[in-house]
C-alpha positions as CSV (number, residue, x, y, z in Angstrom):
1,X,-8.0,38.5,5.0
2,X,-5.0,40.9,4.8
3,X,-6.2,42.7,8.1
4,X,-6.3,39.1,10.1
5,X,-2.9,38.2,8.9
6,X,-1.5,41.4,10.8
7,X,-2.2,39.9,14.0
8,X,1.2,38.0,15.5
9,X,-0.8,35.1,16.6
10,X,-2.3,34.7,13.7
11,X,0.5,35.0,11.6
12,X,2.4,32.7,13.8
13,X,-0.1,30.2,13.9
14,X,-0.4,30.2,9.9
15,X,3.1,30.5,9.6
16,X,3.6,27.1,11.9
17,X,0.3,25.3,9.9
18,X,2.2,26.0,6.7
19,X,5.9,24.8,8.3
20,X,4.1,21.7,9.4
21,X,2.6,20.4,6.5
22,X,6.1,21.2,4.3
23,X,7.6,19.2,6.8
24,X,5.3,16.2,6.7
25,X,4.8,16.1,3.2
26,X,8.3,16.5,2.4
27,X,9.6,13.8,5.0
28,X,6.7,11.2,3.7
29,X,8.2,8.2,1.8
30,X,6.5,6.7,-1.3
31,X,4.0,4.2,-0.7
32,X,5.7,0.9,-1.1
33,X,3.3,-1.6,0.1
34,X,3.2,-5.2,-1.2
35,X,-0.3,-7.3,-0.7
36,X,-1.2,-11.0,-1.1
37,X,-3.2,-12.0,-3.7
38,X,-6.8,-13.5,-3.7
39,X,-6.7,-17.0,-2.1
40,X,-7.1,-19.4,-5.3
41,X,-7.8,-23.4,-4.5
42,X,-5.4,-24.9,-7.3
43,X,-2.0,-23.7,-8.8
44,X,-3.6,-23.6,-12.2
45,X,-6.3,-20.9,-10.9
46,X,-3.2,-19.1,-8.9
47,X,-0.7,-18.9,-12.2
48,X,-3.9,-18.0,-14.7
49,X,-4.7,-15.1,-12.7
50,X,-0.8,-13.3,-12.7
51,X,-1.0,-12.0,-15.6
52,X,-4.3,-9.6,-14.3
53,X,-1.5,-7.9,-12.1
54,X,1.1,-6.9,-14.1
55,X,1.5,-2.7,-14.8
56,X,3.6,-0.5,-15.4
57,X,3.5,0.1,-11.1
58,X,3.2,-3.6,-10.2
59,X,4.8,-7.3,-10.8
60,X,3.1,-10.7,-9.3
61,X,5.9,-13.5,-7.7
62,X,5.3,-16.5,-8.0
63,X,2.3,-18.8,-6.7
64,X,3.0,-20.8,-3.6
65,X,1.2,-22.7,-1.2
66,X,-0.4,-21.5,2.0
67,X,-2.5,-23.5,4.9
68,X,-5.8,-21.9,6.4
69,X,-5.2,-23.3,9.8
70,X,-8.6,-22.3,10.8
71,X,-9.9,-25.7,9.8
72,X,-8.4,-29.8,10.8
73,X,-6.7,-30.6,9.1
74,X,-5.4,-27.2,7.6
75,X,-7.0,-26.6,4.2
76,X,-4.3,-25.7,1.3
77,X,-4.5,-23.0,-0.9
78,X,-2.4,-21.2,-3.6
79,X,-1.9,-17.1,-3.8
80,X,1.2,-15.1,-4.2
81,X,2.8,-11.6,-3.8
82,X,2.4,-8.6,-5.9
83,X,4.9,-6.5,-5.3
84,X,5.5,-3.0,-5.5
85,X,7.8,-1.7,-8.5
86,X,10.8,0.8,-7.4
């Protein structure tokens, strides 16, 4: 291994891998991503199943109503945010 790293391209090439990955990896941003919720078909269902998503990394909103406008007439349904803790 010590012989390979003597040639200049080599060395360059390693030397560029290695500057590379600092840079991405130190340039990357915490992953920040809020999701829906399962789709739930009442507001009781919706609100009983916040509590499943609260952790020490996330926090649920609160339950609102959505339409599935893939039906006539649109079909209502209940589902909320969780969202990401800073």
């Amino acid at each position: 291994m010590a012989k390979i790293l003597r040639r200049p391209r080599v060395r360059s090439l390693v030397t560029a891998a290695a500057m590379t990955a600092g840079l991405v990896l130190g340039t990357a941003v915490p992953a920040y991503a809020d999701y829906p919720s399962p789709r739930y078909s009442t507001p009781t269902a919706c609100n009983a199943a916040r509590p499943s998503y609260v952790s020490s990394w996330t926090s649920p909103g609160p339950c609102f109503v959505a339409y599935d406008y893939n039906y006539y007439p649109p079909r209502p349904f209940w589902m909320f945010i969780v969202k990401t803790r800073a």
